[in-house]
NUPATI-138197 format. One record per residue (C-alpha): residue in three letters; x, y, z. Coordinates in steps of 0.25 Angstrom, whole numbers, padded with zeros to 4 digits, always signed. Each point is the difference from the previous one (the first is absolute). Layout:
N
ALAXYZ ...
END
This chain:
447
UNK+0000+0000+0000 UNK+0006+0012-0006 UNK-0001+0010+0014 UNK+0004+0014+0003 UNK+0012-0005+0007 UNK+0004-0009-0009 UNK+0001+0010-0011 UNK+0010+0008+0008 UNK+0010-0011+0001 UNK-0001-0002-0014 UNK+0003+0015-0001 UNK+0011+0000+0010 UNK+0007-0011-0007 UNK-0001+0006-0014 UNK+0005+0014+0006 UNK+0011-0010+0009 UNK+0003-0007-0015 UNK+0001+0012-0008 UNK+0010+0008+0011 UNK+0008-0011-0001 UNK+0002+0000-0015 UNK+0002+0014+0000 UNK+0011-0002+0011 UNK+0007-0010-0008 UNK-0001+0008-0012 UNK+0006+0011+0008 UNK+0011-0010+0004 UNK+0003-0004-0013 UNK+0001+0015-0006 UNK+0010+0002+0011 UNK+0009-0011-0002 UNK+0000+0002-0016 UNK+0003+0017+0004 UNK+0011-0006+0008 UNK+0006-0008-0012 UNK+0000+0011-0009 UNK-0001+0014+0006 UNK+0007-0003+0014 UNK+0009-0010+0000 UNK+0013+0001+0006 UNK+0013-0007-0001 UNK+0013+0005+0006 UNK+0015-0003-0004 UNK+0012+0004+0009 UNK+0012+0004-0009 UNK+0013+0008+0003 UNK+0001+0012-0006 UNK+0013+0004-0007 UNK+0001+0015-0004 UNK+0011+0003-0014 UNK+0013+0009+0004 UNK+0001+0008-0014 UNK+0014+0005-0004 UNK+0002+0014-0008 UNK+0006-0003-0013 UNK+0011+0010+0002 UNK+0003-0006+0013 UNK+0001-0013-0007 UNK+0008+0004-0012 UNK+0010+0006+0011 UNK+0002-0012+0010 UNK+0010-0008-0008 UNK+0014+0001+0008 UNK+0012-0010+0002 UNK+0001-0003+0017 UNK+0008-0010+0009 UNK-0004-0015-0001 UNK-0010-0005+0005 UNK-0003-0013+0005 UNK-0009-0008-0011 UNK-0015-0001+0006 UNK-0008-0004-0009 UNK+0003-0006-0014 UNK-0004+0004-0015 UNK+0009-0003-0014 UNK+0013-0002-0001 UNK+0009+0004-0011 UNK+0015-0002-0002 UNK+0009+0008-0008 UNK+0016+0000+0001 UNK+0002-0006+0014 UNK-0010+0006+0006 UNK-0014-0003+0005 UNK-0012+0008-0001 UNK-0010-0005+0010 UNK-0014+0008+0000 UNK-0006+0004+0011 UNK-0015+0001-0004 UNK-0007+0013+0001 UNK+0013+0007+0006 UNK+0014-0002-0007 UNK+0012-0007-0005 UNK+0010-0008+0008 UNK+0014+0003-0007 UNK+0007-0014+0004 UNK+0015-0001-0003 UNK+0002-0014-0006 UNK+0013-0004-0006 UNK+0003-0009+0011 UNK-0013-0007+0000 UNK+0003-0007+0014 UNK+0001+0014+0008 UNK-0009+0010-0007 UNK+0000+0014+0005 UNK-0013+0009+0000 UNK+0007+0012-0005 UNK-0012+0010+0001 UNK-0016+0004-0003 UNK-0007+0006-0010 UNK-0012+0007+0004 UNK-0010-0002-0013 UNK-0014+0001+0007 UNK-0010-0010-0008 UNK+0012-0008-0007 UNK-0005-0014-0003 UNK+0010-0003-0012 UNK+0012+0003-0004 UNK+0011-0001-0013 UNK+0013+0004-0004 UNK+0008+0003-0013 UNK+0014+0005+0001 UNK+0001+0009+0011 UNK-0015+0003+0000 UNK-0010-0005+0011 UNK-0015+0000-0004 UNK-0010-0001+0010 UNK-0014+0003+0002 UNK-0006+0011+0009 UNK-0015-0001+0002 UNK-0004+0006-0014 UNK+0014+0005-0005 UNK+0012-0006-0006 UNK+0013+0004+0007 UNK+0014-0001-0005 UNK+0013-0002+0010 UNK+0013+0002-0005 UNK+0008-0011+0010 UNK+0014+0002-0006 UNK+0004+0003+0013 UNK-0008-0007+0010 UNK+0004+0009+0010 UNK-0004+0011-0007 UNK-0014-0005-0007 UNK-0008+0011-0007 UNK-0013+0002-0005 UNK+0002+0005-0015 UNK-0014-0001-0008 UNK-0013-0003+0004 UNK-0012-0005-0010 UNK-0012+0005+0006 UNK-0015-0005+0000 UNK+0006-0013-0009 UNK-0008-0009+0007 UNK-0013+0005-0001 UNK-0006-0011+0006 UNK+0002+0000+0015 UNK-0011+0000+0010 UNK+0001-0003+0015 UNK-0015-0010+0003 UNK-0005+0009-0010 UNK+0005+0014+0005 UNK+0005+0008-0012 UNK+0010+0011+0000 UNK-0006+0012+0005 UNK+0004+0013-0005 UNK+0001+0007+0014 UNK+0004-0010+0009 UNK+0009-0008-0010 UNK+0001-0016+0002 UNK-0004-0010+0011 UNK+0012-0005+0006 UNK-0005-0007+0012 UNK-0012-0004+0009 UNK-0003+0003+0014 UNK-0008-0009+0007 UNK-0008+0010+0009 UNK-0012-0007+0007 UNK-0010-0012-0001 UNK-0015+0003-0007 UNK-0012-0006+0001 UNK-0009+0002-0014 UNK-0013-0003-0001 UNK-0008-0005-0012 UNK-0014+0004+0000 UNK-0004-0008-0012 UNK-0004-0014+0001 UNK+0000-0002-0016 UNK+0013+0006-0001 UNK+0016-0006+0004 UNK+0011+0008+0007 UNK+0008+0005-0012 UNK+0014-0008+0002 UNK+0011+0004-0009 UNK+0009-0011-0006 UNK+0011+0004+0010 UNK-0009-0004+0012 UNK-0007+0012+0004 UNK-0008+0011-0002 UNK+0000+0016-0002 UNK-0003+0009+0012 UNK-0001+0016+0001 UNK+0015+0004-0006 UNK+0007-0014+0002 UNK-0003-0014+0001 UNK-0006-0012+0011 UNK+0007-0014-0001 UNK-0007-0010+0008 UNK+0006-0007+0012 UNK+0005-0013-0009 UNK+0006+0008-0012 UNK+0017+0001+0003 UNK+0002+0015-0005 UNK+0014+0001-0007 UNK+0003+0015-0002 UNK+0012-0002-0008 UNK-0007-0009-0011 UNK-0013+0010+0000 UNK+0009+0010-0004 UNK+0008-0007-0009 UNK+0004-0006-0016 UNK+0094-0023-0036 UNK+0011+0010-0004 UNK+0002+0011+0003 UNK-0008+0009-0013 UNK-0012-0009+0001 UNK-0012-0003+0010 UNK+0002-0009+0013 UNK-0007-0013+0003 UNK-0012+0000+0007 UNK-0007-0010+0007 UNK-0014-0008-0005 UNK-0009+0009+0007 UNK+0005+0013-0009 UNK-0011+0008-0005 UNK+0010+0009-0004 UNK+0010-0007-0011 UNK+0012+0009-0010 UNK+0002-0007-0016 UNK+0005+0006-0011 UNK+0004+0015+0006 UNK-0015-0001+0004 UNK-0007+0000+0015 UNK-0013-0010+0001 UNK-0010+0004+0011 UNK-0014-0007+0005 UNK-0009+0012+0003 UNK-0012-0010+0004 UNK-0005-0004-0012 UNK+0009+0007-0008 UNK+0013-0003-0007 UNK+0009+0013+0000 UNK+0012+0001-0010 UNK+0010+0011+0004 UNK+0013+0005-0010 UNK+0011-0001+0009 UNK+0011+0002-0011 UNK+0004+0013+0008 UNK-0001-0007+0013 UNK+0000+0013+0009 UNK-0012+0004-0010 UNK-0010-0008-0002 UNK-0013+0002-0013 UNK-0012-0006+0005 UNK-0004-0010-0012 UNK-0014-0007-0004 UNK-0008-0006+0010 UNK-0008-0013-0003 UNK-0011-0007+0008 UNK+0003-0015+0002 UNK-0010-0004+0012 UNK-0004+0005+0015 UNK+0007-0011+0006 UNK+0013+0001-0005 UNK+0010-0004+0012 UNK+0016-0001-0005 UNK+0008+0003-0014 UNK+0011-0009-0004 UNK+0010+0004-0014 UNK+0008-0009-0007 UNK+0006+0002-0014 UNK-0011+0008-0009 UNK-0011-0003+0010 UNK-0008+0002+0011 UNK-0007-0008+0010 UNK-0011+0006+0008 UNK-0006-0008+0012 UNK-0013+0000+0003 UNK-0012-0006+0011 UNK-0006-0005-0012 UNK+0011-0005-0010 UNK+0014+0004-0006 UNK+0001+0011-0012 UNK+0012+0001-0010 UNK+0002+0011-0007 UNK+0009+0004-0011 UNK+0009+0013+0003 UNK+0009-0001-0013 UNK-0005+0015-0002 UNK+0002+0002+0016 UNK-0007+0013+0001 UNK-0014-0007-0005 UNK+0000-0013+0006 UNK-0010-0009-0008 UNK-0007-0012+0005 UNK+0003-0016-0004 UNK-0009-0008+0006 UNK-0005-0004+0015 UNK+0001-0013+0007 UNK-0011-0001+0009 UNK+0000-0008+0013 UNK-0010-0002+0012 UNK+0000+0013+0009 UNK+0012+0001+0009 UNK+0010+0010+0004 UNK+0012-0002-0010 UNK+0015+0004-0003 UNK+0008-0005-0013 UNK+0014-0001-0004 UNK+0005-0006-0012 UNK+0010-0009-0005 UNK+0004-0004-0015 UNK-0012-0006-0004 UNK-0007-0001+0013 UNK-0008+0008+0008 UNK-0002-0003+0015 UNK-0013+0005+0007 UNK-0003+0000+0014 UNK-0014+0000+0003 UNK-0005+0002+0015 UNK-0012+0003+0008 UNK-0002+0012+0006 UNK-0010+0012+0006 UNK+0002+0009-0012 UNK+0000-0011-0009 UNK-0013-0009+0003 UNK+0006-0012-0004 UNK+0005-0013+0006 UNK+0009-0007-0008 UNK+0014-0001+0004 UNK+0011-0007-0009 UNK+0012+0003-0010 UNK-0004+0000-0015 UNK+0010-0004-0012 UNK-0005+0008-0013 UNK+0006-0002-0014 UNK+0004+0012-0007 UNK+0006-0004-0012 UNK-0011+0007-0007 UNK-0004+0012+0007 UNK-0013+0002-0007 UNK-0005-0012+0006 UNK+0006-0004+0013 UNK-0003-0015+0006 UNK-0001-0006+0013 UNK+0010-0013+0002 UNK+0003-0002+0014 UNK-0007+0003+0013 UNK+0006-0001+0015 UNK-0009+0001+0013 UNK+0007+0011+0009 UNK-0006+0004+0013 UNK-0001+0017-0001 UNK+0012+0002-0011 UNK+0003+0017-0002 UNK+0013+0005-0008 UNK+0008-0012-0008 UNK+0014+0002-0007 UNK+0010-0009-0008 UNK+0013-0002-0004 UNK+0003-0009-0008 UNK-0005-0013+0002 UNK-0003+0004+0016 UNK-0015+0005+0003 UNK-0001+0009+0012 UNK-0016+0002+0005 UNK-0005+0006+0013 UNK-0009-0008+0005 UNK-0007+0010+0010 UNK+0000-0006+0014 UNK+0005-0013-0006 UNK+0013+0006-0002 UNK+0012+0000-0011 UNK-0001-0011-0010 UNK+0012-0004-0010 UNK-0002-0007-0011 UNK+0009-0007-0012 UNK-0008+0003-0011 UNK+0006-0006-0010 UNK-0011-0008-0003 UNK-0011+0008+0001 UNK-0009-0014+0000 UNK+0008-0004+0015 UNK+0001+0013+0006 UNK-0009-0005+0012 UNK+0008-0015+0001 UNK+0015+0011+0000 UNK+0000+0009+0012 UNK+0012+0005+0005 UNK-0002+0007+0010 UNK-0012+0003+0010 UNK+0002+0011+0010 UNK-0014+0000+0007 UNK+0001+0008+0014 UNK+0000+0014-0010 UNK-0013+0007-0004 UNK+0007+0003-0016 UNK-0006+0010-0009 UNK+0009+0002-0011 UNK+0016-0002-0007 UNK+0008+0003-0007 UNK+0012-0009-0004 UNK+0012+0008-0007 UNK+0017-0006-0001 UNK-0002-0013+0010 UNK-0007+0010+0011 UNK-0016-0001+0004 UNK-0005+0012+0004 UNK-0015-0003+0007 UNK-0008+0010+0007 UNK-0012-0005+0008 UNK-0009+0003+0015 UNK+0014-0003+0007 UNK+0007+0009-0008 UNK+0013-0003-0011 UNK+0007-0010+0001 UNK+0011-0004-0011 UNK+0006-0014-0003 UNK+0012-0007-0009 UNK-0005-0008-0009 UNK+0012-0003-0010 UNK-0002-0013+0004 UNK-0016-0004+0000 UNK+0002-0013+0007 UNK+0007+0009+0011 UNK-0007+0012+0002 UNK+0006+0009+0011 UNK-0005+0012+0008 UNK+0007+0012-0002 UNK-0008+0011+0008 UNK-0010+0005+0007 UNK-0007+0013+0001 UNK-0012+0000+0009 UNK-0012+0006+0000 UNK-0008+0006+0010 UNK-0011-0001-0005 UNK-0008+0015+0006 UNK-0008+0008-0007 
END
């Protein structure tokens, strides 16, 4: 029987049924307004502030001091019994080494932002940031700054901080507190960069996990011709000409009249280029990607061969008759994770072939002489090889000198020279099966 009373509950519970919808339809517009409008995520970063340099400041800095002890290590170069041994970002060590077993640091050479470095004659080529200085070493006592090509490598950038007109260059990083940045955007991601961080007001925000190395973000024979350089050379000298990497550019420069250099052509060959290698009419460009041969019988206009390509991996060559050796390792700035020694044919350059390949553990810089094959093997150490049958190289080791963290060599008259973490150490190798150490310069290691 349909009462008074009973009619009211029916009422109630509508009204009780319909508040409830409306409540939950309330809920669910707040949470979806809380996945789009108001979400919130929050990152803690350090916050790294650039230090900018005037050029003028810069173009004035370069001056010969004391020794200084070695404390970190970049290129090395050898030229008339003497080393060269880069300090990255700072300078050149000026190493007395006519008697291979007691070298003398003889003196520094201030060149801020030198990464590389080349000699012809009594000229010094080295780079500073943006420009290409010229130092007259005929008297290492008494080294000068003679000439200076300025703006030739138009491509430097420190994380993507350009050359400012008013405050110049970024030549170091501060780090100056820790950050928290919010995202307010459910749909969006935080907008990390490939070096592992993100911009923030007038500098940048790394997170916790990314190792910040400041150097890298701001990097980069007789007596009348060039000097030897070792595998990890973006800088090389043939035929009265200087060869420069400027990021993905090959740079040719006339150094005919060594104390002043003409800027020549400039020619693209790939953004990963890594090291350049000469050898008779040729160049050997590494890359992450492959290794580039280019023809350089007109020097100042360099023209490309042909490209062997190989799996990604950081990746110096040197070269030998008919062979080319290739290194290939796995690193941060090289994404890949192949590690291992390759042979290449040569024979014929416009088609270069793969013949032999040896596992390695982390190889960096390699040399050769003769028939003995020198590769650094990063933190596996110094490696000798007979390679006199590029087929056994692996079944024919020397030597093994694993308790050295080896970066790069250069082998030169019987004496190994070898920079790596520990610093430079030399050794006698006029017999292979009897390798000696000659000498020992440490390194501290401090930035």
């Amino acid at each position: 029987m349909d009462t008074l009373e009973s009619r009211l509950q029916k009422r109630i519970h509508v009204s009780l049924y319909a508040l409830l919808f409306l409540t939950g339809l309330l809920g669910i517009s707040v949470l979806l307004e809380g996945c789009t409008d108001k979400c919130e995520v929050t990152n803690e970063y350090t916050f790294y502030e650039p230090v900018y340099t005037t050029l003028n400041e810069l173009r004035s800095s370069v001056s010969v001091t004391a020794p200084e002890p070695i404390k970190t290590v970049g290129k090395i170069y050898y030229k008339d019994g003497f080393l060269f041994v880069n300090e990255p970002g700072k300078g050149i060590h000026v190493i007395d080494n006519r008697n291979p077993a007691a070298p003398v640091n003889k003196n520094f050479i201030t060149v801020p932002g030198n990464f590389d470095l080349a000699i012809k004659g009594s000229m010094l080529y080295a780079d500073s940031f943006i420009d290409l200085v010229v130092l007259d070493i005929t008297s290492l006592v008494d080294i000068k700054e003679v000439n200076r090509l300025e703006n030739i490598f138009s491509n430097y950038n420190s994380l993507g901080f350009y050359l400012d007109a008013e405050k110049g260059l970024v030549t170091d990083w501060v780090e100056k507190r820790n950050v928290s940045i919010e995202k307010s955007d459910c749909d969006t991601q935080f907008n990390i960069q490939p070096w592992g961080g993100v911009y923030y007001e007038d500098g940048i925000a790394l997170a916790s996990y990314v190792k910040f190395d400041k150097s890298a973000a701001i990097a980069p024979g007789n007596g009348s011709g060039p000097g030897v350089g070792g595998s990890m050379a973006r800088f090389t000298i043939s035929q009265d000409h200087l060869y420069t990497l400027d990021l993905g550019s090959l740079q040719a420069v006339d150094i005919t009249d060594a104390k002043n250099p003409v800027a020549k052509a400039k020619t693209y060959v790939g953004w990963d280029i890594e090291t350049i290698f000469p050898h008779e009419e040729h160049l050997f460009i590494g890359s992450s990607s492959g290794m580039h041969i280019f023809d350089i019988t007109a020097p100042a206009a360099p023209t490309h061969i042909s490209t062997y390509a190989h799996i990604r991996s950081c990746d110096p060559v040197i070269v030998d008759g008919d062979y080319a050796y290739v290194t290939l390792r796995s690193g941060t700035t090289c994404q890949g994770f192949t590690n291992q020694l390759e042979v290449i044919d040569i024979k014929d350059v416009t088609s270069p072939q793969l013949l032999k390949t040896y596992a390695m553990t982390n190889p960096h810089g390699l040399g050769k002489d003769n028939s003995t094959l020198f590769i650094c093997d990063g933190s596996a150490g110094l490696k000798v090889y007979d390679a006199s049958d590029i087929n056994l190289i692996e079944n024919k080791q020397l030597a093994h000198y694993s308790d050295i963290h080896a970066y790069d060599v250069i082998p030169f008259n019987n004496t190994l020279m070898m920079i790596g973490e520990d610093g430079l150490f030399q050794y006698d190798y006029s017999d292979p099966k009897n390798i000696k150490l000659l000498s020992h310069i440490v390194a501290s290691n401090e930035e």
